[in-house]
C-alpha positions as CSV (number, residue, x, y, z in Angstrom):
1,X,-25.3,10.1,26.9
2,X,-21.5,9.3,27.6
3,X,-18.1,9.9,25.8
4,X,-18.9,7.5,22.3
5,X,-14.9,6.9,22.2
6,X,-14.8,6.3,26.2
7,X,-15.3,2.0,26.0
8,X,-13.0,0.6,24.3
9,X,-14.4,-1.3,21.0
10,X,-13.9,-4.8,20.0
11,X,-14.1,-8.2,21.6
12,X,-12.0,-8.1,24.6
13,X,-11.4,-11.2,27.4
14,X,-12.3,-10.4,30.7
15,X,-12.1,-12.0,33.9
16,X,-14.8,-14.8,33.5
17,X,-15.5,-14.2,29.8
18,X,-15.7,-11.7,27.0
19,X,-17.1,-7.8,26.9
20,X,-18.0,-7.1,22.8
21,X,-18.8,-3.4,22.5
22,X,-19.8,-2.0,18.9
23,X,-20.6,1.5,17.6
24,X,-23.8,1.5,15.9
25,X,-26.6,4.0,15.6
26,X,-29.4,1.5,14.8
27,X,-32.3,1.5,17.1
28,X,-31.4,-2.4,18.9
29,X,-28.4,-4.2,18.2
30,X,-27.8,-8.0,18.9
31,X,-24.8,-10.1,19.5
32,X,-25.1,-13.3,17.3
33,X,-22.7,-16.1,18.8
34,X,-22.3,-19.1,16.2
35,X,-21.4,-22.7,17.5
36,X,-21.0,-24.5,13.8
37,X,-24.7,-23.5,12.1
38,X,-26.5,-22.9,15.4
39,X,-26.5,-19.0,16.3
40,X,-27.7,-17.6,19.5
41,X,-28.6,-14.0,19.8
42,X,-27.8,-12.0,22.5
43,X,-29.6,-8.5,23.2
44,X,-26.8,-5.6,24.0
45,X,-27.2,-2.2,26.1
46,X,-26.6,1.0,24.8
47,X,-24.3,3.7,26.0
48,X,-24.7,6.8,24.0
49,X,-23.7,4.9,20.2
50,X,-21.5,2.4,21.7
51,X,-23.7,-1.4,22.4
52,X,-22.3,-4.0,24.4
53,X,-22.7,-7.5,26.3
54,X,-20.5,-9.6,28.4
55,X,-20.9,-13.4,27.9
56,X,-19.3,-16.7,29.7
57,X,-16.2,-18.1,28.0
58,X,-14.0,-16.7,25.1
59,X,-13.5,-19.2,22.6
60,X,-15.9,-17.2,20.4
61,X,-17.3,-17.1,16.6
62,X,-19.4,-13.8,16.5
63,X,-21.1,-11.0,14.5
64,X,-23.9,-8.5,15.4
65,X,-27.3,-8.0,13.9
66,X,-28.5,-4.5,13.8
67,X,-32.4,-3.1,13.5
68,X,-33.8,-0.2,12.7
69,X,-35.1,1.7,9.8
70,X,-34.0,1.2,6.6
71,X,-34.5,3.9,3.8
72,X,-31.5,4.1,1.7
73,X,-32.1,7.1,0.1
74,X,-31.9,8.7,3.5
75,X,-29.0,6.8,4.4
76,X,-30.4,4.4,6.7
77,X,-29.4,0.5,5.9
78,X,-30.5,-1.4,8.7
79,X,-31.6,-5.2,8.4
80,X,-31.3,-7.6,11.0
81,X,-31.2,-10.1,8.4
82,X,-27.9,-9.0,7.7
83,X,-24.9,-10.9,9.3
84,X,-22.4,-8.0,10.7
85,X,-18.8,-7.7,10.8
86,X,-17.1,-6.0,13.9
87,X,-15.0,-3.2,12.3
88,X,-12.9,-3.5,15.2
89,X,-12.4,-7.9,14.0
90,X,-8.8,-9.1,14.1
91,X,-9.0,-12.2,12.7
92,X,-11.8,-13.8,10.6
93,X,-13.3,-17.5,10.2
94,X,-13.5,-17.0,6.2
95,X,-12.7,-15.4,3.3
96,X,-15.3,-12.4,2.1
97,X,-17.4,-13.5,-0.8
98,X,-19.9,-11.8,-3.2
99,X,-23.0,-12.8,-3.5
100,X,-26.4,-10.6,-5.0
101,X,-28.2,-11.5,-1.8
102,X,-25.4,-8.9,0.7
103,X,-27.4,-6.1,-0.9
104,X,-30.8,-7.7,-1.0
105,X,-32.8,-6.0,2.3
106,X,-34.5,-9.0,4.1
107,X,-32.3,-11.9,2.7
108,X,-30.4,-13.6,5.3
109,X,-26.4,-14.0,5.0
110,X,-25.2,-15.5,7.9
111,X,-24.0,-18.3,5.9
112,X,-22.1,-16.6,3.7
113,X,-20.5,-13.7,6.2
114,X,-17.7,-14.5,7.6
115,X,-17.3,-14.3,11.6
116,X,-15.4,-12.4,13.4
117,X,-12.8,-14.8,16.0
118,X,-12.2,-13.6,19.9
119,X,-8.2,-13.3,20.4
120,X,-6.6,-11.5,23.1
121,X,-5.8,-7.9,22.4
122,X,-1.9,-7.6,21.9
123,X,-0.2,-5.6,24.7
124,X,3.4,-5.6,24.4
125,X,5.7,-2.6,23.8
126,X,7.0,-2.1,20.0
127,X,10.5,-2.5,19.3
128,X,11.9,0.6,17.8
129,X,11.4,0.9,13.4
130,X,14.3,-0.8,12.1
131,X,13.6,1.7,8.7
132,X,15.0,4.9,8.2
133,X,14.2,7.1,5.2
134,X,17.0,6.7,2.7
135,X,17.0,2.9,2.9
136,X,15.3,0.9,0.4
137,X,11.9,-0.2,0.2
138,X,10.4,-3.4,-1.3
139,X,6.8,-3.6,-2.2
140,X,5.3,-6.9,-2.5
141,X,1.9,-8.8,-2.7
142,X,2.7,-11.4,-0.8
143,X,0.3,-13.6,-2.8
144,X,2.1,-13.1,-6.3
145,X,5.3,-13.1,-4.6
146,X,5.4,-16.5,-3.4
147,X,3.0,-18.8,-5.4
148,X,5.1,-19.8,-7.6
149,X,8.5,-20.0,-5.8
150,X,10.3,-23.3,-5.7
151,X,12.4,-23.2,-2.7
152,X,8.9,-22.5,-0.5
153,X,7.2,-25.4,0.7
154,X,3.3,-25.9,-1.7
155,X,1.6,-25.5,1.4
156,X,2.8,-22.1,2.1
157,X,2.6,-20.3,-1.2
158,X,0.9,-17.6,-1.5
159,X,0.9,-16.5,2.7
160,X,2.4,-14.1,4.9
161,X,4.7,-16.8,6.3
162,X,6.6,-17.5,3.3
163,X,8.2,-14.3,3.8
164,X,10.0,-16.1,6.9
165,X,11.9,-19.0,4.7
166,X,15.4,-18.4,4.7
167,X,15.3,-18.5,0.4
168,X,13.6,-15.2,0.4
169,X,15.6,-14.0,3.4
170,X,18.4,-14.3,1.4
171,X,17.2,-12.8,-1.6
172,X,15.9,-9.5,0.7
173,X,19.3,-9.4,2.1
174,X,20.9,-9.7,-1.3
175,X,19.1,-7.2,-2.4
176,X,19.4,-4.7,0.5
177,X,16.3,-4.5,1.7
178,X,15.8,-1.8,4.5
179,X,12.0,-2.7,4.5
180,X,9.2,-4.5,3.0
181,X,6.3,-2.8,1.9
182,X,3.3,-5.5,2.3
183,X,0.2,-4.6,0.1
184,X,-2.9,-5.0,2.1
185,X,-2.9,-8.3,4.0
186,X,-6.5,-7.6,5.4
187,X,-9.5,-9.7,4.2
188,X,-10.8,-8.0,1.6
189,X,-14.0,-8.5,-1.1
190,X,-14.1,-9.1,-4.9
191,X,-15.5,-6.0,-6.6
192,X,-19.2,-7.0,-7.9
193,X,-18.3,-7.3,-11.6
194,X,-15.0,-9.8,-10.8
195,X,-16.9,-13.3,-9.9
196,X,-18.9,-13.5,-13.5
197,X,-15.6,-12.7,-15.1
198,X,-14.2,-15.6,-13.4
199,X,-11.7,-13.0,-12.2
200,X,-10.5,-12.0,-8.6
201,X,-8.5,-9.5,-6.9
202,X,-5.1,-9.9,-6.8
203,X,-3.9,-7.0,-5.1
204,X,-6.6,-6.4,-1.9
205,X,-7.1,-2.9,-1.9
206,X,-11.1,-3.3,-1.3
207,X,-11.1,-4.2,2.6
208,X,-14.4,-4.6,4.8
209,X,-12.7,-4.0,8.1
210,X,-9.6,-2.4,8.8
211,X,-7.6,-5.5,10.5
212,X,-9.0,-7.9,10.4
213,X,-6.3,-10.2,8.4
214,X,-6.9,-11.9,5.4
215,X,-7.8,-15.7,5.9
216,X,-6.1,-16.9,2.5
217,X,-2.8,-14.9,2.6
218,X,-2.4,-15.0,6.6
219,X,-3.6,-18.4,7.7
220,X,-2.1,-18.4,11.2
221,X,-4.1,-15.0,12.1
222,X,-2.0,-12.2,14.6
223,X,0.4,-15.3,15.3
224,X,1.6,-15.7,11.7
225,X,1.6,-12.1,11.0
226,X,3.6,-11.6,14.9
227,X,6.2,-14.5,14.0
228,X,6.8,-13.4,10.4
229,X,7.6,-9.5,11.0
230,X,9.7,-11.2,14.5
231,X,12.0,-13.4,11.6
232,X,12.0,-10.1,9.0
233,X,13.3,-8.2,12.2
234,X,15.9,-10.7,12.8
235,X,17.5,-11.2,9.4
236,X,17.8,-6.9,9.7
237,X,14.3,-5.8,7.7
238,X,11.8,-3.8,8.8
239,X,7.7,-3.8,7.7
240,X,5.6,-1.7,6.3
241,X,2.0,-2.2,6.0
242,X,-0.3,-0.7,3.0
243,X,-3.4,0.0,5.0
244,X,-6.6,1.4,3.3
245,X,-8.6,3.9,5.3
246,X,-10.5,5.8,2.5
247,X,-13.0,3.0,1.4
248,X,-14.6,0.2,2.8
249,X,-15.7,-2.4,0.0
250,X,-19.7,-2.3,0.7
251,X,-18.9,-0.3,-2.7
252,X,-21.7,2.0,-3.9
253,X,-25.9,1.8,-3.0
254,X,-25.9,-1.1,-5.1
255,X,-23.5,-2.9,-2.7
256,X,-23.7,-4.9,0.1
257,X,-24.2,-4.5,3.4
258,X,-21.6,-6.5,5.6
259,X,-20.2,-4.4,8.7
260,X,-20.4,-0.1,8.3
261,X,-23.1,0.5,6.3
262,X,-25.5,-1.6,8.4
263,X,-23.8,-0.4,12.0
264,X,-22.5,2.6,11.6
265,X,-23.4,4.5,7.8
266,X,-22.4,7.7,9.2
267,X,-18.9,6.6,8.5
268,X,-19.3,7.1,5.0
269,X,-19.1,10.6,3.6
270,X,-22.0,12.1,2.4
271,X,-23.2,15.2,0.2
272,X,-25.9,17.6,1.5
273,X,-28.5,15.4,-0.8
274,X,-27.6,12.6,0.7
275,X,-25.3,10.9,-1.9
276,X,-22.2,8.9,-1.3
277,X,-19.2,10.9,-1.8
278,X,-16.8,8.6,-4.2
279,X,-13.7,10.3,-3.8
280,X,-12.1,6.6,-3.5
281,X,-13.9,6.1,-7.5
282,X,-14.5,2.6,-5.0
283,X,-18.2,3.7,-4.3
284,X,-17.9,5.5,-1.2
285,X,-15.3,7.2,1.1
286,X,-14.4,7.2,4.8
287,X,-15.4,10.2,6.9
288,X,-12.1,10.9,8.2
289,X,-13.5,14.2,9.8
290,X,-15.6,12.4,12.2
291,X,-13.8,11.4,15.7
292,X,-15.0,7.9,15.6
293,X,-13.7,7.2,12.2
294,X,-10.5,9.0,13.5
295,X,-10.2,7.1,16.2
296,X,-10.9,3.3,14.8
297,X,-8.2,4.7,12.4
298,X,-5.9,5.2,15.4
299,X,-6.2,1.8,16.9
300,X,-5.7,0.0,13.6
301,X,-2.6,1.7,13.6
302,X,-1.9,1.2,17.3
303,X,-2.4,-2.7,16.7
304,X,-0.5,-3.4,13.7
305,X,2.5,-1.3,15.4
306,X,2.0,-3.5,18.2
307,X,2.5,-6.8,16.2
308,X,6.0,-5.4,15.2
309,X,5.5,-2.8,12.4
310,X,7.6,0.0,11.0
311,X,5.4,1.9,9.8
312,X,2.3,2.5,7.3
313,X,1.6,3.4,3.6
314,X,-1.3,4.9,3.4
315,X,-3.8,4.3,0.2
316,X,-5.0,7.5,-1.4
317,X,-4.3,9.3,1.8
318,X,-6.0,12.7,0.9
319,X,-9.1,11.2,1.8
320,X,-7.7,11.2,5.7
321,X,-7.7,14.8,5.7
322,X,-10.8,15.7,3.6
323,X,-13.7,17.6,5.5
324,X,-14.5,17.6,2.6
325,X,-11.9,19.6,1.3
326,X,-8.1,18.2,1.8
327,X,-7.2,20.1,4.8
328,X,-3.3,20.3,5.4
329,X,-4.3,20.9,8.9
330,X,-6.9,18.3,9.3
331,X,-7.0,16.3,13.0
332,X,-5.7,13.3,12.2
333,X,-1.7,14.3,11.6
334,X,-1.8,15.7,14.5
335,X,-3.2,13.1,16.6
336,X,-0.7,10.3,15.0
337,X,2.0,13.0,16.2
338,X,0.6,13.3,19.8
339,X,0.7,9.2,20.3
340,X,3.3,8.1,21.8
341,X,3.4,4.7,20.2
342,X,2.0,6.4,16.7
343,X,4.6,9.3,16.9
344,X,7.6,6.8,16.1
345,X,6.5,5.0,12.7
346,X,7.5,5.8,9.5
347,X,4.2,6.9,7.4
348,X,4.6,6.9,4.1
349,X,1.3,9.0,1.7
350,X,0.0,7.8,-1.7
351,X,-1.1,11.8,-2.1
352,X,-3.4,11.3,-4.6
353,X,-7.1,10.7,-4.9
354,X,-10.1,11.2,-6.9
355,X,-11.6,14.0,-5.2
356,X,-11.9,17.6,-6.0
357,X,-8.4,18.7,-5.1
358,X,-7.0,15.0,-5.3
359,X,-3.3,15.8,-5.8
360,X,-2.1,16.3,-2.6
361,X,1.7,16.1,-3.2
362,X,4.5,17.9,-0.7
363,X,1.2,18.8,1.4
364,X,1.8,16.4,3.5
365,X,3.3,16.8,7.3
366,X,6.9,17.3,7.3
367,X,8.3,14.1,9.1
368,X,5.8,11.8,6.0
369,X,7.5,10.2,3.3
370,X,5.2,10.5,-0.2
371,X,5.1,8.7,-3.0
372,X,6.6,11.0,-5.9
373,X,5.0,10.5,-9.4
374,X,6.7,13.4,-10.6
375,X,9.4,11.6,-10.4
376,X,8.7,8.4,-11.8
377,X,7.0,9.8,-15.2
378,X,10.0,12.4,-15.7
379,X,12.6,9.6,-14.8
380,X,11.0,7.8,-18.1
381,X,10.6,10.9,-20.2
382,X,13.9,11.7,-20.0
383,X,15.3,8.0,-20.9
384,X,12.9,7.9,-23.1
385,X,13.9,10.9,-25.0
386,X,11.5,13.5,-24.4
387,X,12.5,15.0,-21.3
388,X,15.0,17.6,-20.5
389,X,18.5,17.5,-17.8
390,X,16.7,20.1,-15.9
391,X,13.8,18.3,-15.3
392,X,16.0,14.5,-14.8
393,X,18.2,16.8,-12.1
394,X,15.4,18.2,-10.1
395,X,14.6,14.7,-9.3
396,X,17.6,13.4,-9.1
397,X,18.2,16.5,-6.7
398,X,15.2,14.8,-4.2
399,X,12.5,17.0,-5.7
400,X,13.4,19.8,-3.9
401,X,11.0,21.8,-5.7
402,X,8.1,20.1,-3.8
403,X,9.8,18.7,-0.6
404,X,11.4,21.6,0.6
405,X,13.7,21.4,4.3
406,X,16.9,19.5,4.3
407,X,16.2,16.1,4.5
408,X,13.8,15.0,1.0
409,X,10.9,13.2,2.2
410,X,10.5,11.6,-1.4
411,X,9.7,8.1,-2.1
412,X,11.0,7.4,-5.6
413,X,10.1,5.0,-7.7
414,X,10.1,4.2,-11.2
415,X,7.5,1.8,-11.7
416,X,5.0,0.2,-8.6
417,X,2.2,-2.3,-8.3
418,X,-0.3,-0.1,-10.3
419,X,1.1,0.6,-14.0
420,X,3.4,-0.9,-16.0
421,X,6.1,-3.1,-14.9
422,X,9.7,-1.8,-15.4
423,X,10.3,-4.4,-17.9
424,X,7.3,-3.3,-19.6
425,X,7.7,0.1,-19.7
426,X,10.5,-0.6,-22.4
427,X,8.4,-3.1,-24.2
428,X,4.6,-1.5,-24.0
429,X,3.4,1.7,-25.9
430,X,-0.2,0.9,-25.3
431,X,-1.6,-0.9,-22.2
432,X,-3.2,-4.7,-23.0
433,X,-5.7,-5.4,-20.1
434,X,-8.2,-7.4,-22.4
435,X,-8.0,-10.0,-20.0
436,X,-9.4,-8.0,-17.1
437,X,-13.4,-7.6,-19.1
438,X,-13.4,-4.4,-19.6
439,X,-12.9,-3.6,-22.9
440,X,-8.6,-2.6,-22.7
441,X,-10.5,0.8,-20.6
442,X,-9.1,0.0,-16.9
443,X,-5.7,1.3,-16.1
444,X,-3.5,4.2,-16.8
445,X,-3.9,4.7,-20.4
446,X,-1.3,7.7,-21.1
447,X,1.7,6.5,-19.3
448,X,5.3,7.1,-20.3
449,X,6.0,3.8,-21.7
450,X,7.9,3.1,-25.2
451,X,8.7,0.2,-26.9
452,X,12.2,-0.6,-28.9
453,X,11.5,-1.9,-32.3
454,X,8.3,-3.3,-32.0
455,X,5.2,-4.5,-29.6
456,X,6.1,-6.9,-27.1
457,X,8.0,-10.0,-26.5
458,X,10.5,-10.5,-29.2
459,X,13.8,-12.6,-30.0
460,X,15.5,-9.8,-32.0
461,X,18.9,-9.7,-30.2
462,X,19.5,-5.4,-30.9
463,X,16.0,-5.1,-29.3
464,X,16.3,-7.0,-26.0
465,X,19.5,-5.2,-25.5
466,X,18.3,-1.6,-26.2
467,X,15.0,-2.7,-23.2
468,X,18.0,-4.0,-21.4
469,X,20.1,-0.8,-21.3
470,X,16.8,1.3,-20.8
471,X,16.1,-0.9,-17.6
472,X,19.7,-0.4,-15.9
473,X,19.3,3.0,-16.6
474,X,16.4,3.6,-14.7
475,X,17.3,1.5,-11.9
476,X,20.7,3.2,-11.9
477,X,18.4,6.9,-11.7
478,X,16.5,5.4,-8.8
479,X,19.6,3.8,-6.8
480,X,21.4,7.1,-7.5
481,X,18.9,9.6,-6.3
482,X,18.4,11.7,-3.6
483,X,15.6,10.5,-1.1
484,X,13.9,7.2,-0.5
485,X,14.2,4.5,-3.3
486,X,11.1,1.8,-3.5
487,X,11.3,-1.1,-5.9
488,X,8.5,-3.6,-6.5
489,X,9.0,-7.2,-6.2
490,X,10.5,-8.6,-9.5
491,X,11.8,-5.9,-11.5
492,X,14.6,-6.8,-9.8
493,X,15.0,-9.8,-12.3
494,X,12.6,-8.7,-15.3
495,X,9.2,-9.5,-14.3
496,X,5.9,-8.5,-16.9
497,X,2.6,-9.2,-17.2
498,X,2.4,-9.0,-20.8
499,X,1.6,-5.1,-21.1
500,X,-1.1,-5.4,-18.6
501,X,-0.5,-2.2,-16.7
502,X,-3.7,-2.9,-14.0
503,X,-2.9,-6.2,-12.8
504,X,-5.5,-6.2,-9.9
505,X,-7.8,-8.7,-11.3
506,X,-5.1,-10.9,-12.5
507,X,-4.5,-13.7,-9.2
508,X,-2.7,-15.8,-11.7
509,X,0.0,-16.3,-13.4
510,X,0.1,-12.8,-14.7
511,X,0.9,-10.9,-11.7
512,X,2.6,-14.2,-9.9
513,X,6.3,-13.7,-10.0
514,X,8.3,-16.4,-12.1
515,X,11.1,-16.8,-10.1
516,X,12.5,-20.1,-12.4
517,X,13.2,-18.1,-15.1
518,X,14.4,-14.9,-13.9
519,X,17.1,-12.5,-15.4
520,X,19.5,-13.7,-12.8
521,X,22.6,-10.9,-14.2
522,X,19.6,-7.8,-14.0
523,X,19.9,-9.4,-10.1
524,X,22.9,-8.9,-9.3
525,X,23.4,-6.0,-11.0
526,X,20.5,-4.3,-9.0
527,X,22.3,-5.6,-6.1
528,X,25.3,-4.3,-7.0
529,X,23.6,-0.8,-6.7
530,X,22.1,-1.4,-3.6
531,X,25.7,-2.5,-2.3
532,X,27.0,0.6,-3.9
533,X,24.2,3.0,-2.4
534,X,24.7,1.7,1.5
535,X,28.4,1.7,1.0
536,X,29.1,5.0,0.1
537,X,29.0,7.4,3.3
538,X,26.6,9.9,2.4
539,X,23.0,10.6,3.6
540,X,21.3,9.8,0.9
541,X,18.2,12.0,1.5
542,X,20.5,15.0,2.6
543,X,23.0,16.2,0.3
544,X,21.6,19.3,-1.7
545,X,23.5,21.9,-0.4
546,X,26.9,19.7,-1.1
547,X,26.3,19.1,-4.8
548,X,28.0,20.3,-7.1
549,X,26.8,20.4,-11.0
550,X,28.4,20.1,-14.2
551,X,27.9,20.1,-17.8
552,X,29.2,16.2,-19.4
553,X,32.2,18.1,-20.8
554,X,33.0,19.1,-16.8
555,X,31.8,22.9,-17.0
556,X,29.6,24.2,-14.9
557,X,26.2,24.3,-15.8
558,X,24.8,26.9,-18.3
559,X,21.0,27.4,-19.0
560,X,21.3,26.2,-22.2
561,X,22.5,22.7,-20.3
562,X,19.4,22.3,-18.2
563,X,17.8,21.7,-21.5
564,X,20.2,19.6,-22.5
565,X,20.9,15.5,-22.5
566,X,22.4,15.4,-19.5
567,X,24.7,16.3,-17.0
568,X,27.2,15.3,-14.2
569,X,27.4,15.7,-10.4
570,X,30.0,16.1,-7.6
571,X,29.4,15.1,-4.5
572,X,32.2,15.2,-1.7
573,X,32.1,12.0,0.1
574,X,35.2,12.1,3.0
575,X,38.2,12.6,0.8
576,X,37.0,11.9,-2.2
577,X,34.8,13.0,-4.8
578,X,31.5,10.8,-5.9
579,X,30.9,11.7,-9.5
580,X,27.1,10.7,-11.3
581,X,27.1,11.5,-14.4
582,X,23.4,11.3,-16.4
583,X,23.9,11.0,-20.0
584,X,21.2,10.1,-22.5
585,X,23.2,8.7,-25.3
586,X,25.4,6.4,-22.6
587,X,23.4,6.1,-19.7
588,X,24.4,6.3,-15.9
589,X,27.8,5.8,-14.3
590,X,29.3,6.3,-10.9
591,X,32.7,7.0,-9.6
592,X,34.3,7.5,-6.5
593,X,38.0,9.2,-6.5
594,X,39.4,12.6,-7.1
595,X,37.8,15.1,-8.0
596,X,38.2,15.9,-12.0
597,X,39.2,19.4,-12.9
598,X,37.0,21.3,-15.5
């Protein structure tokens, strides 16, 4: 038996034709070639767990049919009646649908798969990231960030390529954008209970393959997604993908069978009985400590830096270092660190999952950025009222208590794609996700949210400005702070989705972004801030040991301060003095000149 990892995986041109190869540990796997309906089947040869087959020509539709045993219980899903997806697949014929017949053993789906498209394998040399921590990051679904934009042509709402048109390069560059954060753009599947609903998801976090891009929100394939991050690079901002590597959406044993689970189920995790391990809460979890799930990690990463990427967010990332424990230690960091292409990106944690041991955060290697809750829910209980300076100041401060070193490898953020919009926050006490089926049960249901005078929208002139005042604050907090800030498409200019604070069922209006009617001065004033942020020579993720803090009279802090309502800071910047002072009764200013004398 020879090296599993040693031929390369995928469908790759070669002189004369194509070579597929495929891991699989069924007993026979054959290559299914589709010409419209007509399918041809062509037998493949084992090498240790790795099948392949070289055929004429390379204009190709394809999947693979696998036999073998099949005995769920003991883990073993093989049906050649299934149509299967190449995990290594780059581009895709069709969008993934449900349908009760992907988990039925014996019914045939190979009109309702999609197939996997030959392209040539991308070659070139990266370009440097344009990102560097400090800068600000802009995550957006680029789905609900374009449908409903006038200035982008109807035929291109809702796909990667509206990104390119010069109205939203202009609004990135007003804004300041160091990098876009693209939520998954990979083809991904409706969760089984969405499609009765009449519901879909919105935000893509249930992928099949790992790149293989999304036919609906990425069109043009590699090409679209090449060209797009190429015009993002010119107009001076970099790209971040959201890539999910903990779950694959074949969901739970009640789920379907489409490209692992009937190749490969050993990619799953397992317990000693035999079960799925659901430390996703999706139905199952990668195997992150096995090599070949390692290493089809890898190459998605090595591809999608290879198309022009800065770097990668990584969805519930704990699961890439469980064995099944999170292991601090675990193979894969240092194999991203040892690749020479890998070694340059910016990777960015969600350290959180569902798992024993879920909460991962500051465990993370040194040169990884992390998403900081902490500091989002004590940046809220602090404006809200119910927090104290000491708490506001450590995370002001770059968390130090977590991140420690000189640089504060913090993401902060306010408010994100899951939870309540910032607009919301100020206008919500309760969640109201009725419209996603399930009873007002999904989503965060004790965030720090308030509302000002009562539930909701309302005309009440004193109300709107008190949610008004709330909102600059905390964007003020975020542009202010040490670390790396991260805004989410539209709070910029006010968006909500009507206190629903778990959107991803919503592909509607709901979680589209209503650019028409947009709170144009919130706008500029966040750009204001950004302007403000770059322009001031400081490092923004490296001043600790330069601060200076004071009480709001100008005194140096006592204890009694720290569990006060705020507090100022001093920061030498050249010759001057940069002064942010955090008060809860008049919110956050900034000045730049001579130092005051207490």
């Amino acid at each position: 038996m020879t090296n599993q990892l040693a031929l390369p995986l995928g469908a790759m041109p070669v002189p004369g034709g194509t070579r597929f190869a495929v891991r699989s540990t069924a007993e026979r796997v054959e290559l299914c070639l589709f010409e419209g309906p007509d399918e041809r089947r062509i037998a493949m040869t084992r090498d240790g767990d790795v099948w392949s087959a070289t055929v004429p020509g390379t204009d190709h539709l394809y999947g693979y049919r696998a036999h073998g045993r099949y005995d769920p219980p003991c883990n073993l899903w093989f049906d050649p009646a299934k149509l299967l997806v190449d995990p290594y697949a780059l581009e895709l014929d069709r969008p993934f649908v449900q349908s009760p017949r992907l988990g039925q053993y014996g019914e045939d789906t190979a009109d309702i798969v999609p197939r996997a498209r030959v392209i040539a394998p991308l070659t070139t040399t990266p370009p440097p990231p344009l990102f560097r921590p400090g800068g600000l990051i802009y995550e957006l679904n680029v789905r609900g960030f374009s449908m409903r934009h006038p200035a982008i042509p109807p035929e291109q709402r809702g796909t990667l390529a509206a990104l390119s048109h010069p109205a939203v390069l202009d609004h990135l560059r007003k804004l300041g954008v160091a990098a876009v954060e693209l939520m998954p753009i990979t083809a991904a599947i409706d969760e089984r209970h969405l499609p009765p609903l009449g519901l879909r998801n919105a935000w893509g976090y249930n992928p099949v393959v790992p790149m293989a891009l999304c036919p609906e929100r990425v069109p043009g394939g590699v090409a679209e997604l090449v060209s797009t991050i190429a015009a993002l690079r010119e107009a001076g901002i970099g790209v971040i993908l959201d890539l999910v590597f903990n779950h694959m959406g074949e969901s739970d044993v009640q789920g379907g069978t489409l490209s692992f689970r009937g190749l490969d189920p050993d990619a799953y995790a397992h317990a000693p009985d035999g079960t799925l391990i659901n430390d996703a809460g999706t139905g199952n979890t990668l195997d992150a400590s096995r090599p070949s799930v390692r290493a089809m990690i890898l190459d998605s990463l090595r591809h999608f830096t290879r198309v022009g990427g800065d770097g990668f967010r990584f969805d519930l990332a704990p699961v890439l270092a469980r064995g099944p424990g999170f292991d601090a230690r675990a193979p894969i960091f240092a194999e991203i660190a040892a690749d020479p292409i890998l070694s340059t990106r910016i990777m960015i944690a969600e350290p959180w999952d569902i798992g024993p041991g879920g909460y991962q955060l500051g465990a993370f290697p040194e040169h990884w950025l992390e998403w900081n809750d902490k500091y989002r829910d004590q940046v809220r209980r602090f404006w809200r009222g119910d927090g104290c300076s000491g708490d506001l100041a450590t995370r002001v401060a770059g968390s130090a208590d977590v991140f420690t070193g000189p640089a504060s490898r913090s993401v902060n953020f306010v408010a994100a794609h899951d939870g309540f919009t910032l607009a919301d926050l100020t206008a919500y006490a309760e969640r109201h996700n009725h419209a996603n089926g399930e009873d007002n049960r999904d989503g965060h249901g004790d965030e720090v949210s308030w509302n000002h005078g009562q539930e909701g929208p309302t005309d009440d002139t004193a109300i709107r400005a008190a949610r008004a005042r709330s909102v600059r604050t905390m964007l003020a907090t975020l542009f202010l702070s040490r670390g790396t800030p991260m805004l989410t498409a539209g709070d910029e200019f006010g968006r909500t989705q009507r206190g629903n604070n778990n959107g991803y069922a919503q592909d509607n209006e709901t979680t589209w972004l209503d650019w028409e009617n947009r709170d144009e001065a919130l706008e500029d004033f966040v750009a204001a801030l950004s302007t403000f942020r770059r322009e001031t020579p400081l490092d923004w993720t490296d001043w600790l040991d330069k601060a200076e803090w004071r009480n709001l009279s100008g005194d140096p802090m006592t204890p009694e301060d720290w569990e006060g309502d705020g507090f100022a800071l001093h920061l030498p910047v050249g010759d001057e003095s940069l002064i942010l002072r955090f008060d809860h009764k008049r919110g956050v200013s900034a000045i730049r000149g001579r130092m005051l004398e207490s």
